[in-house]
Each structure stands twice: as C-alpha cells, then as structure tokens.
N, C-alpha and C positions, 0 to 999 in steps of 0.2 A: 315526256321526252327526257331522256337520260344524257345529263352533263359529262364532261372530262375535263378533269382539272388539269391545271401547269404539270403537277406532277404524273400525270397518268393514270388510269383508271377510274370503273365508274362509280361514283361516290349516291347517284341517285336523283331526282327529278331536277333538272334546271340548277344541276349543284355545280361551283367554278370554284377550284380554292385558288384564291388571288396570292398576289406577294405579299399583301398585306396581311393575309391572314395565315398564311409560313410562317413570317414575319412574327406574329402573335403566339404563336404556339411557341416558337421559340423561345422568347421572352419568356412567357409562361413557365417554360421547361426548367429555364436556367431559375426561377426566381424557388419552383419547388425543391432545387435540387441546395440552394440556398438556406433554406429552411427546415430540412428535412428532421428528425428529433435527430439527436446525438447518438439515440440506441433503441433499436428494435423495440415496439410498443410491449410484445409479447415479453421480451425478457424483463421488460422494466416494471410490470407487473407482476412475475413469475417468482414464485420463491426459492430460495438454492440454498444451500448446505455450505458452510465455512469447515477448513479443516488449521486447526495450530497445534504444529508442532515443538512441544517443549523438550530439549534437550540436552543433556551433557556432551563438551566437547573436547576431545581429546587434543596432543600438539600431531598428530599425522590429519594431514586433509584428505587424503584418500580415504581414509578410515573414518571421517565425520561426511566425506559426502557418501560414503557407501550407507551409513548408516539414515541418512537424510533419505536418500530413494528409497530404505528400505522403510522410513515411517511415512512417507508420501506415498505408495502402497498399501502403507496399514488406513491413513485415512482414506485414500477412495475406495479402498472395501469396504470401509464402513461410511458411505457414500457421499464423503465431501465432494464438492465441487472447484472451493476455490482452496487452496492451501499455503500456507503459508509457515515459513521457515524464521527461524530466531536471525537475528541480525551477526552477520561474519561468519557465519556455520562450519566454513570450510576450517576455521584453527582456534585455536585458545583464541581469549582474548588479550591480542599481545601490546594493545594500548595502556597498559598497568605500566610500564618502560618506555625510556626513548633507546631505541636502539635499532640503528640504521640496517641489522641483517633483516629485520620482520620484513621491508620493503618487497621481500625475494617471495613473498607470501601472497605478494600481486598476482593478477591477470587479467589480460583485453578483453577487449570486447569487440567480437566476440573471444570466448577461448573454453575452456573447460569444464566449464562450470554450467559456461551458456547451451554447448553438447550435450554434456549430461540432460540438465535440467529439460532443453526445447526435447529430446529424444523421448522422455518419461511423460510430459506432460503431453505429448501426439500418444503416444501408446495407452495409456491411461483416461485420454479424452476429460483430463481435471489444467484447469486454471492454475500456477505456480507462481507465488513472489520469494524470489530466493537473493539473499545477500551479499554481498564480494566486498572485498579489497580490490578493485580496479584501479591499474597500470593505464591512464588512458597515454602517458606519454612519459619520458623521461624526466622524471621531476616533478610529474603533477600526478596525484594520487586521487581518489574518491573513494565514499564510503556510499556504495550504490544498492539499491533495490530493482532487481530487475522482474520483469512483467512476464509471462507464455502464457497462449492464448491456449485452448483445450484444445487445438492444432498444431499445437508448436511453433507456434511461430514467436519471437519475442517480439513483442509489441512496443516495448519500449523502456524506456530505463526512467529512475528519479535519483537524482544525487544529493546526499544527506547536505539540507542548509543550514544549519542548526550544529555546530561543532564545538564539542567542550572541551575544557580547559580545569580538569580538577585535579586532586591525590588520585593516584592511580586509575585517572581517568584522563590521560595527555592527549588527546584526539588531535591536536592542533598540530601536532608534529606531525601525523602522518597524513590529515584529510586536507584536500585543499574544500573550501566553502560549495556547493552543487553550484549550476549554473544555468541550469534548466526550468527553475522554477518550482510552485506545486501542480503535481499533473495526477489527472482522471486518465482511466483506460476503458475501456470497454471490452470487457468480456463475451462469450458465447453467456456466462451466465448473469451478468449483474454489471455495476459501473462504479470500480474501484481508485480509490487513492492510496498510491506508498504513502506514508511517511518515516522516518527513522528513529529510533532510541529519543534521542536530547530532544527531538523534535517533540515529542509528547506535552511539553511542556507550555508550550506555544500557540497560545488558543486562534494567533494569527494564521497557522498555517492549518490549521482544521478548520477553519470560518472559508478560506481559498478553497481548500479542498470541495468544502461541501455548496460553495459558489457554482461552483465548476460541474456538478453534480453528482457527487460522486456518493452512492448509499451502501458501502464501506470504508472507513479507515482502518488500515492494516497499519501497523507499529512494528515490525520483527525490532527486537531490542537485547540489546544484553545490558542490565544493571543488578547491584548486588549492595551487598553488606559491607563494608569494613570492617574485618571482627573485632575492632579494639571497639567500635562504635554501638556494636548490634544491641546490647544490653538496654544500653541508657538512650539509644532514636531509632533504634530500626525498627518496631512495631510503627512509629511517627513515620518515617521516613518511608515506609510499604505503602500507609495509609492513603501517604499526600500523592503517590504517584498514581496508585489506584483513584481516588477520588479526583483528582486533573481530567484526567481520561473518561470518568465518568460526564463529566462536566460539559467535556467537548461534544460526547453523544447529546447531552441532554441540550446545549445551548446550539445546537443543530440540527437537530434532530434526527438521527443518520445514527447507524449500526457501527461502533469500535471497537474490535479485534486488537487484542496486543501478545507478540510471543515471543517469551522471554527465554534464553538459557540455563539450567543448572547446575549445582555443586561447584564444588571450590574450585580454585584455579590459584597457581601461584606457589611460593614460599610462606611459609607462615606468619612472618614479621611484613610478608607486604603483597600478600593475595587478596583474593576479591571471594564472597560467598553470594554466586549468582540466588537470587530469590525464587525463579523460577515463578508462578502465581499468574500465569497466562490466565488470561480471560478476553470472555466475551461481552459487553454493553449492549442495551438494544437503546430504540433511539428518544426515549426516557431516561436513562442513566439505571435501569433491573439490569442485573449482573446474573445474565444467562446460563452461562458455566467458567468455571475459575479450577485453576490446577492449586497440586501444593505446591509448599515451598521447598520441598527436598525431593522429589524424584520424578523421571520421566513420565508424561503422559500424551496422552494425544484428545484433543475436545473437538469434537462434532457440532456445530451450533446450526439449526436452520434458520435463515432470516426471510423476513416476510417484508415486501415493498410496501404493500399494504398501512405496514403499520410507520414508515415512515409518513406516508401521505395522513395517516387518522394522529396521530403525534403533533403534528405541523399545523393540521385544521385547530388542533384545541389552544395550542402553544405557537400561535405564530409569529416568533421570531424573527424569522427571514423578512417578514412583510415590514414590521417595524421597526425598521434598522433606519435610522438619519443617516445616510452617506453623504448629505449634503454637509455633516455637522463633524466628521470625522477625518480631516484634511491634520490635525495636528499628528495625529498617531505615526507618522508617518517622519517625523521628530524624533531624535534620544532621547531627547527632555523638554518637555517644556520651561524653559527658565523664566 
C-alpha cells in the first residue's frame, strides 16, 4: 500500500512524512547551507593564470586608464585570468607633496574607474584588482583596491591599512587608515586577497589574509628609489622588499604577486625613480617570474592550488601556530 504524506504525494509503501521529519530536513538544510566550503571545490583545485601589470604613469588619467585596458587586453590574450594593476594607476604618484589640488584626483564609488574597469572585466571574462584614489566622502579619502569578478560585477573593495609617513612618501595627508579589515574574494578562478603598497611589510596582514583563505596575495604598489639614495641602498633597499614578500609566501604558504610602477616621476631635486621589478612568489618563496627595473612589461604566471596543499603538508605552519600564546602581539610594546 502506498502512503501520502502531509505534503502531498506518493512517496512509496506505508511512507507518512511527519512534521517531525519536515522539521529535520529543515534543520538539515540550514546546517549545510552553514557549512558550505567558501568556494567551489572545482575552482579551489583548478589552476589559473595571474596577469601583473607593470607600468609607467603619466599626470593625464585618461591616458593611464586607457593605457591600463589596453595591457589588461594584452594579458588575457596571453591568457591571464586574474590581473592585476600597479597601485593609483589612474595619475603620477602625487604623494611625493602635500598639496590639497591632488584631492580633485578622487572618485566614488562607484564612479569611473569602477565603469571602466566592471565593463572590460565582463567582456573579457578575466578577474581585475585595479587601484583608486577614492572620495568615499568629503574629507575622508582611501587608498583602495577594488575587486571584478570575470562577470563584472565588483565584488568588493579593501582599503589600504597600513599608511605611511616618509620623504616623499606623505600618505598620511591624503589616506584616511581602511576600515574594512583584511579581506578574501572569491573569484570564478581562485580566492584572492588585496593588499596595498606599505602593507607589504606587515607579515600581520598576510598571516589574516591567508587565515581567511585566500591562495593569492596581490600587492599593486608604487615604490621607488630616492636618486640621491640609489647608489649607496638601493640594491639593499630592492633586496629587503623583494625578500619580505618572499617570506610571506613562504611562512604561509600561498602564492604572492606584487605590481609595481615605473620610471621617474617628479623634479629632479625631489622625484621618485619607480623600481618597477613586479614579481611573482610561489608558496615556497621560487620567484616565478620578475620584471626589470626600467621598462614596461606584462608577466603571465600560472599558479597551481595543488602546490599550496603539497607546501603546507611538508612545511606546516598553519598547524603549529600557539594562538593560545599570542595575546601580547596585539600591544605596541611590550614594556
């Protein structure tokens, strides 16, 4: 004899589905939906293609984002996935000064950059982290990394935390500190982290990042030389930011992308000589592919999840970490 449950229909011999057992599937339902992974199994195994763009930028924005779609182009022809743009792309870098007209150099969000950028990243069907000066309001400014999904949709923004304060590096005048935290995206291809420029430095915010899961960190950065300086630390001073970066890959084991800007910028008594020397890290600290330090290029890197998980089994780090022991860091100083 064939049942009919509460809901309707016949389900098969002597079968009743009670409330109780609604009830349960419900539960059920919600507990999977709870749980679900962060990102598609397929893609979090699947390997994909980084594109960094290294660039010179002019003082017209029109003419440095034209130039930007025109190598975000060049790399998904030569079959990036995710790509990625130097830090501020749209102008010089006019943080060498304090001077309140750069301000006018801003824009919302969304606004022009966001058009551009979601319009190319749906037609192209590639992943984009592209840089701003955002105006989020009158008086508060951010130095932001924003996200498009290979749909165009922007997925989301990170605001640079990490804000300096040096010679020809006045950040503080025009960024206010991000407020959003460190954040993971999820791609069609992979599960990425901004981070920005100064933030390189900061092995707290690559440890968050790769908490979070993320098996790339993207850098877009503009730093450079002081040319009175270059002679006597600038080999030292290439070295140590190269080698930081490495470090983050390797004590996380997670894929680091960094993309820098180049050629000079400025007056000669107090310009900046961008390094340009974009690279890729795999999640070892091998340095995949690396640009030079004087002219445009575009690197192609495939990365493989795989070799995060075979990195992590041999080296594992994540597993041995005392967070019960790690309460002071969290101090200026221990006194």
């Amino acid at each position: 004899m064939w049942g009919r449950g509460e809901t309707g229909g016949d389900w098969g011999p002597n079968y009743t589905i009670t409330s109780e057992i609604v009830q349960l599937v419900a539960v059920s339902a919600l507990s999977a939906l709870q749980f679900k992974p962060r990102y598609n199994k397929d893609v979090q195994r699947s390997k994909f293609r980084i594109g960094l763009i290294q660039m010179a930028c002019s003082a017209d924005p029109n003419e440095n984002l034209a130039k930007a779609e025109s190598r975000i182009r060049e790399a998904a022809g030569r079959g990036a996935q995710i790509v990625c743009l130097p830090e501020l792309f749209r102008s010089q870098y006019f943080c060498r000064e304090e001077d309140a007209k750069f301000f006018d150099l801003a824009e919302p969000v969304p606004g022009p950059t966001v058009e551009s950028l979601s319009r190319l990243a749906r037609e192209l069907a590639v992943v984009i982290i592209g840089s701003i000066f955002e105006r989020r309001a009158a008086g508060v400014y951010h130095n932001t990394a924003l996200v498009f999904d290979a749909d165009g949709l922007l997925l989301g923004m990170y605001r640079k935390m990490h804000i300096p304060d040096d010679p020809l590096y006045f950040e503080k005048y025009y960024f206010t500190p991000g407020d959003l935290g460190f954040r993971c995206f999820d791609t069609r291809y992979g599960r990425i982290a901004p981070l920005v420029c100064w933030d390189q430095w900061y092995p707290e915010a690559a440890r968050l990042a790769a908490l979070g899961g993320a098996q790339v960190l993207f850098y877009p950065t503009a730093i450079g030389w002081h040319p009175a300086e270059k002679q006597e630390v600038g080999a030292a001073q290439h070295d140590a930011w190269r080698t930081i970066q490495r470090g983050h890959a390797i004590a996380n084991g997670l894929y680091v992308a960094a993309a820098n800007r180049v050629g000079y910028e400025g007056p000669p008594e107090r310009g900046l000589e961008f390094w340009g020397a974009s690279f890729v890290a795999d999640p070892f600290g091998q340095v995949l592919a690396e640009a030079g330090h004087e002219k445009e290029e575009t690197l192609i890197v495939e990365c493989d999840p795989r070799r995060i998980e075979e990195v992590r089994r041999d080296w594992p780090f994540l597993r041995d970490r005392r967070i019960d022991a790690y309460q002071p860091i969290l101090n200026r100083l221990i006194d």
